[in-house]
MIMAR-691777 format. One record per residue (C-alpha): residue number from 1; residue in three letters; x, y, z. Coordinates in Angstrom, 3 decimals, padded with zeros to 6 digits. Layout:
! MIMAR-691777
NODE/NUM/ALA/X/Y/Z
...
//
This chain:
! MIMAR-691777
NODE/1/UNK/091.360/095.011/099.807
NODE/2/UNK/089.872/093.174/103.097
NODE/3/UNK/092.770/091.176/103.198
NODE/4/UNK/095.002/093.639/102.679
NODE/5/UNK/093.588/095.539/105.662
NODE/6/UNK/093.484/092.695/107.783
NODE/7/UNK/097.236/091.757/107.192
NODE/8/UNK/098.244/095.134/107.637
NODE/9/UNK/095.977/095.576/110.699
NODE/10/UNK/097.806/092.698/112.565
NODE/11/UNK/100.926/094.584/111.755
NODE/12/UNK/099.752/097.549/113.797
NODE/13/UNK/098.579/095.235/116.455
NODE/14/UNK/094.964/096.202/116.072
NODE/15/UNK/092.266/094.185/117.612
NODE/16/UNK/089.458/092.315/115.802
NODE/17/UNK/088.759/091.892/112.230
NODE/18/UNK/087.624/094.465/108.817
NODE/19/UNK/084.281/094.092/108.182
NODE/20/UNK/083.936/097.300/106.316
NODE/21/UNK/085.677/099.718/104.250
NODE/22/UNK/085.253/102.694/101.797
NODE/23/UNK/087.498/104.621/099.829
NODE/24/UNK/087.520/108.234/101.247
NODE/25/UNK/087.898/110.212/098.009
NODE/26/UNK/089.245/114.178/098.304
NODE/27/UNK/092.671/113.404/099.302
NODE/28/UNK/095.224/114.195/096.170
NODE/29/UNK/098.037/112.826/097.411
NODE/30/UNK/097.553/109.630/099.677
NODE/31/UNK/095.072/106.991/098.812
NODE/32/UNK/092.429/106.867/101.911
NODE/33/UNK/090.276/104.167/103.208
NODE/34/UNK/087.845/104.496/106.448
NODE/35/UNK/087.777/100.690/107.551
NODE/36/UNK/085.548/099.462/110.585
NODE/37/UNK/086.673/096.547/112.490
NODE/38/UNK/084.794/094.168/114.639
NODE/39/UNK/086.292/093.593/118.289
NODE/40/UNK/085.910/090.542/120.377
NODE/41/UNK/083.162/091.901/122.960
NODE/42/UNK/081.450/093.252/119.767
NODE/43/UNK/082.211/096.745/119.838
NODE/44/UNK/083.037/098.532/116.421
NODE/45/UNK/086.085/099.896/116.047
NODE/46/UNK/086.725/103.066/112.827
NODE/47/UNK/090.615/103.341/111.715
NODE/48/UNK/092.222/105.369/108.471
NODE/49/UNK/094.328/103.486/106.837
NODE/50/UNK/096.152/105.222/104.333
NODE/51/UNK/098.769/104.409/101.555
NODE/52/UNK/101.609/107.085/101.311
NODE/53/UNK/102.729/108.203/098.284
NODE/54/UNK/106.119/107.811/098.036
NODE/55/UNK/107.100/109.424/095.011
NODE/56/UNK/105.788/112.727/096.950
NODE/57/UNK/107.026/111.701/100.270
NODE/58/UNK/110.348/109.155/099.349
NODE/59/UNK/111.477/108.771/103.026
NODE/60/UNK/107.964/107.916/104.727
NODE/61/UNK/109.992/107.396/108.055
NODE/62/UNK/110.793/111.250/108.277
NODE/63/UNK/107.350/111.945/107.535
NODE/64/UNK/105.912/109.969/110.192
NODE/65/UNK/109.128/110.806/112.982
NODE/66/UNK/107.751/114.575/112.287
NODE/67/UNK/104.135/113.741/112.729
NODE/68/UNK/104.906/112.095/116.220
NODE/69/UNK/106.882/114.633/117.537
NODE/70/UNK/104.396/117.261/116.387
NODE/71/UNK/101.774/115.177/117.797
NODE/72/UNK/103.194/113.934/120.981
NODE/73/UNK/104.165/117.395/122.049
NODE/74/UNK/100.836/118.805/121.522
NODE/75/UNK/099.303/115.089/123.776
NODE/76/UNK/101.803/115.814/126.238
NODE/77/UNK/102.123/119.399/126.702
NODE/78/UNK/098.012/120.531/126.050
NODE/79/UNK/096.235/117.080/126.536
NODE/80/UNK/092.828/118.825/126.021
NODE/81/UNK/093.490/119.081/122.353
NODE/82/UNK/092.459/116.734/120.106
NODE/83/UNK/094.999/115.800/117.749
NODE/84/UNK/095.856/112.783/115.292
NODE/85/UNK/096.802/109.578/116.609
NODE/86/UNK/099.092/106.964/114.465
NODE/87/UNK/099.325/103.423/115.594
NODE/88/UNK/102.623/101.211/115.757
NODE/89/UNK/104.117/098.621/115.035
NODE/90/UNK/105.626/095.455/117.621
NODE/91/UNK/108.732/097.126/116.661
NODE/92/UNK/107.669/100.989/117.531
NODE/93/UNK/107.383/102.095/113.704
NODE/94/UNK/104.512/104.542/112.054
NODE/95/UNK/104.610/102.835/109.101
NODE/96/UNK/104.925/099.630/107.712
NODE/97/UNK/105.464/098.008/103.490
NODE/98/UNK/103.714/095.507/102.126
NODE/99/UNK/105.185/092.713/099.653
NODE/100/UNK/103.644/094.752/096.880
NODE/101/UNK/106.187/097.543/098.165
NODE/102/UNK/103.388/099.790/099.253
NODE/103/UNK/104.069/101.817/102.403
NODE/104/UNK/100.808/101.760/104.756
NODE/105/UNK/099.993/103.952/108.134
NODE/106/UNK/097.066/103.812/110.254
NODE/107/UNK/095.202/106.639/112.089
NODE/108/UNK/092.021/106.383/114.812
NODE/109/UNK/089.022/107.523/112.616
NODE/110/UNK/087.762/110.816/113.769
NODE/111/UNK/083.596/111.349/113.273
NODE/112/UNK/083.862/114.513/111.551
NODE/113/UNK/080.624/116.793/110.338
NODE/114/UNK/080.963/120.104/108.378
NODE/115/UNK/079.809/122.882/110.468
NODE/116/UNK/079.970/126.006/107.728
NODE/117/UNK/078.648/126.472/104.747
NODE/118/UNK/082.027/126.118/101.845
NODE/119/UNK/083.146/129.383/100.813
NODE/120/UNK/081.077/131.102/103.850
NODE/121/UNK/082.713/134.117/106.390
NODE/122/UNK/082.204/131.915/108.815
NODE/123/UNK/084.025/128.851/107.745
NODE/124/UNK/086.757/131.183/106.693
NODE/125/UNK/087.159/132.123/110.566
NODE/126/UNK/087.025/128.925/111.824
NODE/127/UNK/089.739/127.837/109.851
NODE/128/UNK/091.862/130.989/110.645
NODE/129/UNK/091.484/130.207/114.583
NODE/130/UNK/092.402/126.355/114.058
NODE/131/UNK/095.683/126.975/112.270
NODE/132/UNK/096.159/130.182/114.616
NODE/133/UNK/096.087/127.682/117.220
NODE/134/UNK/098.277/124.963/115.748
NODE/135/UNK/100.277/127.646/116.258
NODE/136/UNK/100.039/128.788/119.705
NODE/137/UNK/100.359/125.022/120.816
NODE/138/UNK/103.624/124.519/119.075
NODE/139/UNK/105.131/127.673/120.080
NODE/140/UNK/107.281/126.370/122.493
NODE/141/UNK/108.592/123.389/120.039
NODE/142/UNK/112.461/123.612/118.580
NODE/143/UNK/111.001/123.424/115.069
NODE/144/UNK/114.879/122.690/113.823
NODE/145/UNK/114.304/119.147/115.454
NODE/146/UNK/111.941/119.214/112.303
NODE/147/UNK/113.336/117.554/109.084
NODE/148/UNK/112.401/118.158/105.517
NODE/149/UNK/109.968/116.019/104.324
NODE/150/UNK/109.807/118.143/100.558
NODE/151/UNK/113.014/119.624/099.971
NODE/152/UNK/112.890/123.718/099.716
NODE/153/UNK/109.407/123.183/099.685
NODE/154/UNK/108.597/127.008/100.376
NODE/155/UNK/112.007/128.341/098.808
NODE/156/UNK/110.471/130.777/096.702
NODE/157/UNK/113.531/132.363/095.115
NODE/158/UNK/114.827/128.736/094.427
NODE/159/UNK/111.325/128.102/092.391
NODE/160/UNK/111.231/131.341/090.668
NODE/161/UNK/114.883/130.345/089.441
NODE/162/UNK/114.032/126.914/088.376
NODE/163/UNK/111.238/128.386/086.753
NODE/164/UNK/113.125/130.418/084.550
NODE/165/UNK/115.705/127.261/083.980
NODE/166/UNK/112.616/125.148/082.706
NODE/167/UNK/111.052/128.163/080.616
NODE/168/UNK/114.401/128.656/078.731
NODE/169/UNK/114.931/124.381/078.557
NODE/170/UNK/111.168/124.566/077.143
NODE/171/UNK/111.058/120.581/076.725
NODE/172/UNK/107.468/120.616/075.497
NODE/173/UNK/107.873/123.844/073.537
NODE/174/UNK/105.238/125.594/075.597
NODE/175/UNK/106.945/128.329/076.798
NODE/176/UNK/106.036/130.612/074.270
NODE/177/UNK/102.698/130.676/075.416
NODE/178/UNK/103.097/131.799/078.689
NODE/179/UNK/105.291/134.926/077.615
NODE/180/UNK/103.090/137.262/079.682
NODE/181/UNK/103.411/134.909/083.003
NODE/182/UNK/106.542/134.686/083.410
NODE/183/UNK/106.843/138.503/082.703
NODE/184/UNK/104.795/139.320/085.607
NODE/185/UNK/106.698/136.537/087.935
NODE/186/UNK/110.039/138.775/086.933
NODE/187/UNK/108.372/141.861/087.799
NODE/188/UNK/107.371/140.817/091.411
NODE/189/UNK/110.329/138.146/091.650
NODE/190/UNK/111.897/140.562/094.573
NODE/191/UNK/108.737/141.575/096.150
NODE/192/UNK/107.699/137.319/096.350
NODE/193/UNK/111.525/136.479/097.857
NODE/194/UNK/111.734/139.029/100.270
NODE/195/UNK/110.298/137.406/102.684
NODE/196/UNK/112.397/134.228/102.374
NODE/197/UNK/115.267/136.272/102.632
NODE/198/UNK/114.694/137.928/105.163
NODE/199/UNK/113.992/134.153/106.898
NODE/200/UNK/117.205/132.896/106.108
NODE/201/UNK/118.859/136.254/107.426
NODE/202/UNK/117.427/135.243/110.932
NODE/203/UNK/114.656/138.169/110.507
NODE/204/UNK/111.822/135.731/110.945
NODE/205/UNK/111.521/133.457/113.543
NODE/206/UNK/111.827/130.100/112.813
NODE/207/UNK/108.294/127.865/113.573
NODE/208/UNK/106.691/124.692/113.114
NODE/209/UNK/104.025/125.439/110.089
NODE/210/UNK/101.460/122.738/108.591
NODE/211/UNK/102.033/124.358/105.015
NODE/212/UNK/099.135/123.429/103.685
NODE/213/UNK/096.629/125.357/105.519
NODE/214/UNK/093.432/124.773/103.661
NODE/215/UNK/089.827/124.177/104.472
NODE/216/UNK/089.687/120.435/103.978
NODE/217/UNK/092.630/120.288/106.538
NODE/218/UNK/090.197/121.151/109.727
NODE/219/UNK/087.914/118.884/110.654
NODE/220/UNK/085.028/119.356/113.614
NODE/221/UNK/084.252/117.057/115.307
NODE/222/UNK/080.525/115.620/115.056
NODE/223/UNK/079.779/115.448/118.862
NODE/224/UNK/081.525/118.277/120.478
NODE/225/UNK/082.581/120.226/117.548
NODE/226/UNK/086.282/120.395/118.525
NODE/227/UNK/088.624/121.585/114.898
NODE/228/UNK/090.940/119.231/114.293
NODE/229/UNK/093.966/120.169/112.143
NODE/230/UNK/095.160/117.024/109.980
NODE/231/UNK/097.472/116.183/106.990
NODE/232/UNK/100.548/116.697/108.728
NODE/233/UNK/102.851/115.133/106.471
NODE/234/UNK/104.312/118.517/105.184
NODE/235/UNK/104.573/119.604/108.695
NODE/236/UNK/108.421/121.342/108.761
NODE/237/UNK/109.956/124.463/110.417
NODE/238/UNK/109.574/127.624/108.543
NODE/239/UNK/107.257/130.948/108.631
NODE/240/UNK/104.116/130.924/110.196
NODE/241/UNK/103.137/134.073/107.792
NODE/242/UNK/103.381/131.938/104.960
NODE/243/UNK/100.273/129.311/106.933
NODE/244/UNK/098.485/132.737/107.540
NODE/245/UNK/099.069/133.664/103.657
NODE/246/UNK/098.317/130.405/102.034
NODE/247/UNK/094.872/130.001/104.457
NODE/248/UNK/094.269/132.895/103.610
NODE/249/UNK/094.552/132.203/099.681
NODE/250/UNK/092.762/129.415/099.853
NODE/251/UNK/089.766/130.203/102.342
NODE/252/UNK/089.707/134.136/101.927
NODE/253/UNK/089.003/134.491/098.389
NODE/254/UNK/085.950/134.917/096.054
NODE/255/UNK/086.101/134.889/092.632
NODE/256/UNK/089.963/134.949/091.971
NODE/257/UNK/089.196/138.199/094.293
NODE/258/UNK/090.647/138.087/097.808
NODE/259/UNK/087.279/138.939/099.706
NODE/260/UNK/088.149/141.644/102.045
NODE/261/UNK/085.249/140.123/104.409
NODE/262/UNK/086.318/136.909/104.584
NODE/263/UNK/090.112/137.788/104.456
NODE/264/UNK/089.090/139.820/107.983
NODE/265/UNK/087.470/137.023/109.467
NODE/266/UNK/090.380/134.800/108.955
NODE/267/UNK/092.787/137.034/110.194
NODE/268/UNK/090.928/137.343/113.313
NODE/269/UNK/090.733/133.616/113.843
NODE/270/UNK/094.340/132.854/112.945
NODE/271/UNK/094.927/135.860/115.391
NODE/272/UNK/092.907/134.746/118.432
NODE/273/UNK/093.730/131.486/117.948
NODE/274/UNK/097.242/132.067/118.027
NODE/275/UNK/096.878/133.805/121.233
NODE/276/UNK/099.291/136.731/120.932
NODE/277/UNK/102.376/133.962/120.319
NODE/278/UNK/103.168/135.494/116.938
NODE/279/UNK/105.674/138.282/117.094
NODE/280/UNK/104.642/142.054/115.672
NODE/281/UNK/107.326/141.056/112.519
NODE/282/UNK/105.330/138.252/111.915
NODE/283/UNK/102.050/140.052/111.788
NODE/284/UNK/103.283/142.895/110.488
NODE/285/UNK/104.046/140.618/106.986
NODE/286/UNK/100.610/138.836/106.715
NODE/287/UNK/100.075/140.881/103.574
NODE/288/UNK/103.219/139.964/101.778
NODE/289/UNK/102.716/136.703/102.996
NODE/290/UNK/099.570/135.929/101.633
NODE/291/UNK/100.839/137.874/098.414
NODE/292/UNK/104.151/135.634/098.281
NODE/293/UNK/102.985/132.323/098.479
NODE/294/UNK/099.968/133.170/095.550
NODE/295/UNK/103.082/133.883/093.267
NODE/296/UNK/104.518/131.005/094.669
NODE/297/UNK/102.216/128.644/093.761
NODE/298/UNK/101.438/130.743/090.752
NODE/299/UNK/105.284/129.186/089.661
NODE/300/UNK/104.774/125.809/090.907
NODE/301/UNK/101.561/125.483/088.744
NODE/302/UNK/103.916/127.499/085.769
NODE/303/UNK/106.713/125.034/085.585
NODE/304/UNK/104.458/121.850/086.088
NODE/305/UNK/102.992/122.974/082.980
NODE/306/UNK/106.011/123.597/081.624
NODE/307/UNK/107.675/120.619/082.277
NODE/308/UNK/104.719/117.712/081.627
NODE/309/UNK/102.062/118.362/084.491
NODE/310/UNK/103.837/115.778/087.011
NODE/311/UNK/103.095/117.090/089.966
NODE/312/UNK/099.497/118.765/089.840
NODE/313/UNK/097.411/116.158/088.320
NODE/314/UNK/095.733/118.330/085.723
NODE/315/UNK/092.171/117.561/083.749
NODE/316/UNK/093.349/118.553/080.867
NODE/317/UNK/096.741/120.005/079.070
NODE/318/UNK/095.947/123.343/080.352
NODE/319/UNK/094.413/123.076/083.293
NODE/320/UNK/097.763/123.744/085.552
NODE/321/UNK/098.278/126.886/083.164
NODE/322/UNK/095.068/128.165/084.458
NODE/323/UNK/095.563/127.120/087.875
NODE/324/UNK/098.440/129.504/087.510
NODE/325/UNK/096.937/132.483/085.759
NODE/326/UNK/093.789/132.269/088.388
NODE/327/UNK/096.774/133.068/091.210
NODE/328/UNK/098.539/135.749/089.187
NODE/329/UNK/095.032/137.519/088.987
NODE/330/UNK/094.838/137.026/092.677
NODE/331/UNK/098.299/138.350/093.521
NODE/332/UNK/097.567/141.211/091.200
NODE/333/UNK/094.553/141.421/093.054
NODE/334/UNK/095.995/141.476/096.455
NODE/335/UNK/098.691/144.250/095.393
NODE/336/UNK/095.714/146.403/094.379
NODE/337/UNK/093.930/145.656/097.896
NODE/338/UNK/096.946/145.909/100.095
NODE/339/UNK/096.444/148.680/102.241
NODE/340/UNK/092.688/148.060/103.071
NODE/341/UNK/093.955/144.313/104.214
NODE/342/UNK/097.327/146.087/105.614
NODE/343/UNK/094.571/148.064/107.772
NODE/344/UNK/092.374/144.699/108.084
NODE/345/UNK/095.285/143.056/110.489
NODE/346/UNK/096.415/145.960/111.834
NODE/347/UNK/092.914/146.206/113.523
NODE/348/UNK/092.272/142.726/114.406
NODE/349/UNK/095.478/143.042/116.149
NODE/350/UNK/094.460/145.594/118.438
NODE/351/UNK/090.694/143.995/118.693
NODE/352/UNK/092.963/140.522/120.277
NODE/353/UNK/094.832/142.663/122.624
//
């Protein structure tokens, strides 16, 4: 592997030579390594050199063209962020493949230390203000300039439908056993789309989102505690209510239970990070938001079971089935909840006024 990072470090015209590296483990989709390299004048210098998946992400070079417009908008526009930083090639490319056919990138390292405790109100808010903020600095970007790096990624309608194609297919004859799922996802099928209706109707404005606004995607850093936001390569255009609903899944819950606590704390980050750039029919959907992209990845998990488990690497042959029935509890529970969190942003909207 020291060769390989050496070879691929002269492609990105890096100075010095690997001394060092260690798989970074937590990533489920690229493979990760944090390599240190030795400079002339004896200064160390950390990269991230990463390995794209490409059955995920087929056409790396739209990936990486989104990254560094995202990226080089926020540099040019606000340079007193901190954001990611790819390196390039002789020939001006984010990417390069190796003779083995792998497709490599390389980042500057960034000396990261947790600053909350997991699952604490506090962490909760700091991630709500980081993504509220990735919002407020890209508010002025023409998020069509954006291309699709997973097609119809947050189409829920289209996943509900395939859903029901795969569920009455039934290659692995396990339909039957999810009778009671995919009941419930035809129940709230409207309720879930409406929102990406009323999107493609021109209702909803039409932003750059991360889309996959989770804890592990902020980093602070070690010395001056800066977030950083990272993993952009699902970084499209599409509704910013559906980062403040899947954050909000995935940082505001206890339990299967979405924490009203937390879920306030969040909302008040995302808010006051976001700096009053959202509109009031953005806000005013946070709910269904958070609601609608539960059930949506309630259906994802549903048809990857469905269909062999290709996506969501699964520990065992029903772990993605209760991946899936954990998020149905948790839209159920949200439905229960949804005028005390209705009430929840309507008041952190008037306390960021």
């Amino acid at each position: 592997m020291n060769e390989t990072l050496n070879q691929i470090g002269r492609l990105f015209q890096l100075e010095g030579q690997p001394v060092a590296y260690q798989s970074v483990a937590g990533g489920r989709i690229n493979a990760t390594y944090r390599a240190e390299f030795h400079q002339t004048d004896g200064r160390v210098r950390r990269y991230m050199f990463q390995r794209i998946n490409t059955e995920v992400f087929p056409d790396p070079a739209t990936v990486m063209r989104n990254i560094a417009q995202v990226t080089d908008h926020i540099r040019t526009h606000s340079p007193q962020e901190r954001t990611l930083y790819f390196h390039h090639t002789a020939s001006g490319e984010g990417f390069v493949r190796t003779a083995d056919g792998a497709c490599w990138r390389v980042m500057d390292y960034i000396d990261s230390a947790p600053l909350f405790a997991a699952d604490s109100v506090e962490l909760a808010a700091a991630v709500g203000s980081a993504f509220g903020r990735f919002q407020y600095l890209l508010a002025d970007f023409d998020a069509t300039r954006l291309s699709e790096t997973i097609a119809a990624f947050h189409d829920t309608p289209k996943r509900i439908r395939t859903l029901f194609v795969h569920a009455d297919e039934d290659p692995l004859g396990r339909a039957g056993k999810i009778g009671q799922e995919l009941a419930y996802i035809r129940a709230v099928s409207e309720k879930a789309s409406a929102l990406c209706v009323r999107y493609a109707q021109g209702g909803i404005p039409c932003r750059v989102t991360h889309n996959d606004t989770k804890a592990a995607n902020v980093l602070f850093e070690r010395d001056t505690r800066t977030p950083v936001v990272i993993d952009l390569d699902t970084v499209m255009a599409g509704m910013a209510v559906y980062d403040f609903g899947d954050g909000a899944r995935s940082v505001a819950q206890t339990d299967g239970r979405m924490d009203s606590v937390k879920f306030c704390a969040y909302t008040k980050g995302f808010l006051s990070g976001a700096a009053g750039c959202l509109t009031r029919e953005e806000t005013g959907t946070f709910v269904l938001g958070t609601f609608s992209v539960t059930v949506e990845l309630a259906v994802r998990y549903l048809d990857d079971y469905l269909t062999g488990d290709y996506y969501f690497a699964p520990h065992s042959s029903t772990h993605n089935l209760a991946r899936a029935r954990s998020l149905i509890a948790l839209a159920q529970d949200i439905t229960e909840q949804e005028a005390e969190l209705t009430q929840i942003v309507r008041a952190a909207e008037m306390a960021c006024l």
